[in-house]
N, C-alpha and C positions, 0 to 999 in steps of 0.2 A: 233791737237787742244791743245792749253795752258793750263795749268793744275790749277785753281782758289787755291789760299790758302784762307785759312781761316783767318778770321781780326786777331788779339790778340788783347785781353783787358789789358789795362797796371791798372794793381794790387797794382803796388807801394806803392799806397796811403791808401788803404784800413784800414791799420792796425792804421792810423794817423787818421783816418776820425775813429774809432770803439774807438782808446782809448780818443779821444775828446767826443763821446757819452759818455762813461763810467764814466768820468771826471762830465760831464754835469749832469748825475742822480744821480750820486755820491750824488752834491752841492744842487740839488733840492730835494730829496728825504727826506723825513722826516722820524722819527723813534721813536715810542713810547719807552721809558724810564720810568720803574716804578721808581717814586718819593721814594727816603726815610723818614723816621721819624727822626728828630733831638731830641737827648736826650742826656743829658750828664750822665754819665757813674756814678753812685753811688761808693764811695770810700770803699777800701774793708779795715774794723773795723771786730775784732773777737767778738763777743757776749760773756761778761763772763756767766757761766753758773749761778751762783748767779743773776743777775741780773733778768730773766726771773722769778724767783718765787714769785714777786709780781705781780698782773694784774694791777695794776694800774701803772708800768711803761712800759705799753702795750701799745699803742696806734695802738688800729685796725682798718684795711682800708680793706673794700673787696666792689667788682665791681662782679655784677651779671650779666646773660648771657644776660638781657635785655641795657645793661650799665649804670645802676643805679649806684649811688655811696652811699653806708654805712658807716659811723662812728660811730663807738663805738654803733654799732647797731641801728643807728639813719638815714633817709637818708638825704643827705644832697647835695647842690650844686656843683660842682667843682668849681666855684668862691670862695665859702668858706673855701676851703680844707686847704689853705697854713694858712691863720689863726687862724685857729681850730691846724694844726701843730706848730705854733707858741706858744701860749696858752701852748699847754701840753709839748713841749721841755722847754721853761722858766718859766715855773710853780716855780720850788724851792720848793718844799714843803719839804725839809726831807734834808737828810745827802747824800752827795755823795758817790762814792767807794772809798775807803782810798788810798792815796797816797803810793807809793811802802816801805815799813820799818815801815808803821804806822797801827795801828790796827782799827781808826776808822776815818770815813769820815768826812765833813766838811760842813756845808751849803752852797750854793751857793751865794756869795756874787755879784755876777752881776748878778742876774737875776733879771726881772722886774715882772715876774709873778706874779699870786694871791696868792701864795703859800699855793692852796688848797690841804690838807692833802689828799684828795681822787684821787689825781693825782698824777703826776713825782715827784719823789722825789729830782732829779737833773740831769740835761742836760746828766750826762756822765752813766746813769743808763735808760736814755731814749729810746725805740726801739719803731720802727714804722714799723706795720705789713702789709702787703701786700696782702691779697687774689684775685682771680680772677677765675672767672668761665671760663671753657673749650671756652665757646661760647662767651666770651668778645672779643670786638673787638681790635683788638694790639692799633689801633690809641689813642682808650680811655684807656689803659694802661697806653702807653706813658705820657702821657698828665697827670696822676693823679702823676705817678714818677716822672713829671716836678715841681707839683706846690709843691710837700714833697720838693724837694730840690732846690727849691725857697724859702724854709721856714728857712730852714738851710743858705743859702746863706745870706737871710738878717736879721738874728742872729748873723752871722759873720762878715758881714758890718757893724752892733751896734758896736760890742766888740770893735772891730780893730779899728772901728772910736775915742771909748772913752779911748783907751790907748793907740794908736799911733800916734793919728792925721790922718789916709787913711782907704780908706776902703780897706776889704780883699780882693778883686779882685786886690785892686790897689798894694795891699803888695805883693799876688804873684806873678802881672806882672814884679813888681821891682827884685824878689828873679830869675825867668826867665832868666831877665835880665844882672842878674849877674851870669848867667849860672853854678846857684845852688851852688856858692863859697862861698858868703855871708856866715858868722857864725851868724852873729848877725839877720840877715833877716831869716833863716832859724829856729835859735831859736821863732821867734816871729809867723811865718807860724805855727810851731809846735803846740805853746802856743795857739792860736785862735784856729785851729783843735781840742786841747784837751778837751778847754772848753766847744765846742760845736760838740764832735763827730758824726759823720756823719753815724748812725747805721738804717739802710731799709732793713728789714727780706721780702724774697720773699716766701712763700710757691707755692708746686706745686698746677696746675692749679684743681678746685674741679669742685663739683656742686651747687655751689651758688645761695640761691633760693631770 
């Protein structure tokens, strides 16, 4: 009696048919991605320590755990916030920090402020404070740190416009541009940063009622 073999399966392909699957779930499969927050990064300014011992060159910001927002212990919109920032960085009201060899400061001659005595006394003596309760939510953080340095941003587009002819974004892309060589671009970048330093005290997160 003939002895039957068994078929064989040709396999060959298998592995061409599995990495084409793999391929295909690969292309179709979808994959949640947590979103990040866009904020640009606040410039790092030393705080003199003389500066803080006035309150009125304070400008305090806290965000309670419901995401309310407070000013100067007032509540107030975040629509309003970068305004109200503007307001007390160009105020003028007083003498700035004395230039490096000089013993006394100067009043602020570009500022457009009211120059209420009860406020800033000059752009470079300006801090803007930050509090936040535990229980704030990061997005409403963010968003308050956007419109502070949206306030600064178009304080420095004023300056830069009315002594250079561009605005500061347009003077730093040119100093970029010239891959930070420029002496003369670089002095004027300086000059608008000084006038309007860019100082956002963060304290640790509390319980903000």
């Amino acid at each position: 009696m003939a002895r039957r073999e068994n078929p064989e399966i040709n396999a060959g392909s298998m592995a061409d048919i599995a990495f084409l699957l793999l391929i295909f779930f690969l292309v179709t499969t979808t994959m949640d991605v947590d979103s990040g927050v866009s904020k640009k990064l606040a410039e790092k300014t030393e705080i003199q320590p003389e500066v803080i011992k006035k309150e009125k060159n304070i400008f305090e910001v806290s965000i309670n755990r419901n995401n309310q927002l407070f000013v100067e212990g007032e509540i107030m919109e975040l629509e309003q916030l970068k305004d109200a920032a503007v307001k007390f960085l160009d105020n003028g009201g007083g003498l700035g920090n004395p230039p490096e060899g000089q013993e006394e400061g100067k009043p602020c001659d570009y500022c457009k402020g009211e120059k209420d005595p009860t406020s800033s006394d000059h752009p470079n003596k300006a801090v803007i404070s930050v509090e936040s309760d535990r229980g704030t939510e990061y997005g409403t953080y963010v968003a308050v740190q956007n419109e502070l340095l949206r306030a600064y941003t178009e304080l420095r587009n004023r300056l830069c416009q009315e002594k250079y002819g561009m605005s500061f974004i347009e003077l730093e892309e040119a100093f970029k541009a010239s891959n930070r060589k420029d002496e003369d671009l670089k002095k004027k970048v300086k000059d608008i940063k000084e006038s309007y330093p860019q100082v956002i005290s963060d304290t640790d997160p509390t319980n903000v009622q």
